[in-house]
N, C-alpha and C positions, 0 to 999 in steps of 0.2 A: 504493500500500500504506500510503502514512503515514496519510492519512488515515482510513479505517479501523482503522489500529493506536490514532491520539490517540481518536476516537469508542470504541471499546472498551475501551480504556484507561478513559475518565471514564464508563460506562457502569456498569463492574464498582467505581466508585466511589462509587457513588450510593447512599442510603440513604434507603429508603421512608419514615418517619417524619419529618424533617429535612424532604424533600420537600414532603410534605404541610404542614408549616408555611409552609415558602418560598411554597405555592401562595394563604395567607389571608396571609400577610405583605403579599408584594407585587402583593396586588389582582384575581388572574386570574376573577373571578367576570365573569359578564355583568353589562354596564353599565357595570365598574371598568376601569382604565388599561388594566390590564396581560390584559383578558381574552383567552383561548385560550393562555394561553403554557404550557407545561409544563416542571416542573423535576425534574432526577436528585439534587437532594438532597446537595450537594457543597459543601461549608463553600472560603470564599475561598482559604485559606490552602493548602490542597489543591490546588485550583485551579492555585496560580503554582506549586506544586511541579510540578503535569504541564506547566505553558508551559517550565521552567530541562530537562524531561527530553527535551520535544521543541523546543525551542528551533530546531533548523536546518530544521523544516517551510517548506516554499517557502510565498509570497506567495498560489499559486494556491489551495494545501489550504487557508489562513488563508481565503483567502475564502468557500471553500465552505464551512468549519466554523462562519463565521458565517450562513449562512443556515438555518441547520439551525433544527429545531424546539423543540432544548431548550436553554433559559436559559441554562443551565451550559456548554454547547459553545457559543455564541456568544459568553460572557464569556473562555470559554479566548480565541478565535480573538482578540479585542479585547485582552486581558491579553500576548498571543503580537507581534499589530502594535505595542505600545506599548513591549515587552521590545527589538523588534528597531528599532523609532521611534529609540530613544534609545541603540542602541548600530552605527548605519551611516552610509554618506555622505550626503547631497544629495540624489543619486539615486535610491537605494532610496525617501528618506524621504517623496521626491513622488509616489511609484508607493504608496506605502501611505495617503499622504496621499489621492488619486486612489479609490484603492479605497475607502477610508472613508467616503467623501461618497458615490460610488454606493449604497453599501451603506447610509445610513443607516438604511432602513426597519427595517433590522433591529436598529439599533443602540434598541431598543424599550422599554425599562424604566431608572427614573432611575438604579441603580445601574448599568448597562452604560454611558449617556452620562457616570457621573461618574467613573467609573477609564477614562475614555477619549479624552475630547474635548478638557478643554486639555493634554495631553499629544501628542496627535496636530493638532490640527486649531490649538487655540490656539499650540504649539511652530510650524508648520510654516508660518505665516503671519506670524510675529512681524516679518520683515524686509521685506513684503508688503503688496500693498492687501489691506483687511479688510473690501471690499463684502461678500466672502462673506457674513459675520457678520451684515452687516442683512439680504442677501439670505434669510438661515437664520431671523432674528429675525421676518420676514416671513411665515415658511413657513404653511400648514395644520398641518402635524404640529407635535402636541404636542411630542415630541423633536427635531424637526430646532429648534424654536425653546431649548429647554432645551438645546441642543449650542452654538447662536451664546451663550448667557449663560455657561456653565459653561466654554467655550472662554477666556474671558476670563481665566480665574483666571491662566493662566501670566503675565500682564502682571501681575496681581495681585501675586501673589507676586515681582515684579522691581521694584514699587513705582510700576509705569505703570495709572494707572487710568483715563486718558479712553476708551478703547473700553470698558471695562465701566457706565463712566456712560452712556456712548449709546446703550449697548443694555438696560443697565434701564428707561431713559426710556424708549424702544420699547417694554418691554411691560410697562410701568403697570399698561395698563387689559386683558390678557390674563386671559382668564377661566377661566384653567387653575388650581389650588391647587398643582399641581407647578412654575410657571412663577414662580406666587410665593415661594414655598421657594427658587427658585436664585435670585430675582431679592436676598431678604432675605439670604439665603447671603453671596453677593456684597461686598453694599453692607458686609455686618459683616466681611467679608475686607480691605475695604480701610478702612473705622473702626477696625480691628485693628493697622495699619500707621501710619494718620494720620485720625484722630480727627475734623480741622477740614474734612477733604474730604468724610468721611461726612455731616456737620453740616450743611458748604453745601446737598450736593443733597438731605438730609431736609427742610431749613425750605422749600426749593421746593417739594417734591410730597408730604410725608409727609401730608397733608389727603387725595392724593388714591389715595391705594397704599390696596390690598386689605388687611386687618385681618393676613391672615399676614405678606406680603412686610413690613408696617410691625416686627410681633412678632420676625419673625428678624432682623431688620436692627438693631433695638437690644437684642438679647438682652446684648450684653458694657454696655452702659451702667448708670450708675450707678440704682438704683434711682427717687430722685427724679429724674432727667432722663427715664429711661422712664416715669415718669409722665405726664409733663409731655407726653409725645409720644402715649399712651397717653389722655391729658384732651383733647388736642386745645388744650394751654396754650404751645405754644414761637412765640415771634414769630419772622417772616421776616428 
């Protein structure tokens, strides 16, 4: 019953106009990222108010709710494993962690892997071998590889950056525009924290990074030093 009580619940929340933005927002045309997906039109903030209402949904409904066909109910089900990630044991948190990685395919559009992945996949590996992460950074899919970089942030934010340097190096030369976005994301996450680390691995590869991943990466620098990286003028 619960789950069709949360699916009707976000159902009767939805709002045709909003929708129909969300749907040129984030790409669903043929050919673009995000094509076939369909959205009910549910502002975020709504959202985590129906994840704090149904909050005691078992693991099984979380899973089904991500498979579902709309945007919006698979961000609930992701918003829902993330709420219950960060508030149970060990055990739960491998069994969601477990479930998450099955379920990637669905985890399908970059705002779903970004309130997702280092939260769950980056938290839950922290004390852990992190083949995963290359294993992901590897992948065919455009998001299972944007889930190994974005996963990184939780080390990020703790002030450990060598697994998110390894796995930007990995994908350089990824010829995805959303790969590079997390990859530039990243790099400016940890230039944010400590300046001389971003520095180092820019004077290595900033020649050979996609014109995005280089732009995001030095968005917070000083004007003349983004230039200078922008000229193609900063020595090794």
């Amino acid at each position: 019953m619960k789950y069709k009580e949360i699916v009707d619940h976000l159902l009767d929340l939805g709002d045709k106009k909003r929708a129909e933005h969300s749907q040129r927002f984030f790409k669903t045309a043929k050919d673009e990222y995000g094509y076939g997906d369909i959205f009910l039109g549910i502002r975020v903030p709504v959202i985590r108010q129906a994840v704090r209402k149904f909050k005691d949904a078992s693991l099984e409904t979380a899973e089904k709710l991500l498979q579902s066909k709309y945007h919006e109910v698979r961000l609930f089900a992701l918003l829902l494993l993330v709420y219950r990630f960060t508030r149970t044991d060990t055990g739960e948190q491998g069994r969601i962690y477990d479930l998450y990685l099955k379920n990637t395919k669905y985890v399908n559009n970059w705002d779903l892997v970004d309130s997702s992945a280092h939260y769950i996949v980056g938290a839950y590996l922290e004390d852990k071998d992190k083949a995963v992460l290359d294993e992901l950074s590897r992948s065919n899919s455009l998001w299972e590889r944007r889930i190994s970089m974005i996963a990184t942030y939780y080390y990020i934010r703790k002030g450990q950056f060598a697994d998110a340097l390894r796995i930007s190096e990995q994908l350089l030369h990824d010829k995805e525009d959303l790969i590079h976005k997390a990859v530039g994301w990243m790099l400016r996450e940890i230039g944010n924290r400590d300046h001389a680390v971003e520095v180092k691995f820019l004077k290595k590869y900033y020649q050979k990074m996609p014109r995005t991943m280089l732009r995001y990466a030095i968005d917070k620098f000083d004007e003349e030093e983004r230039q200078r990286y922008l000229a193609g003028k900063v020595k090794r």
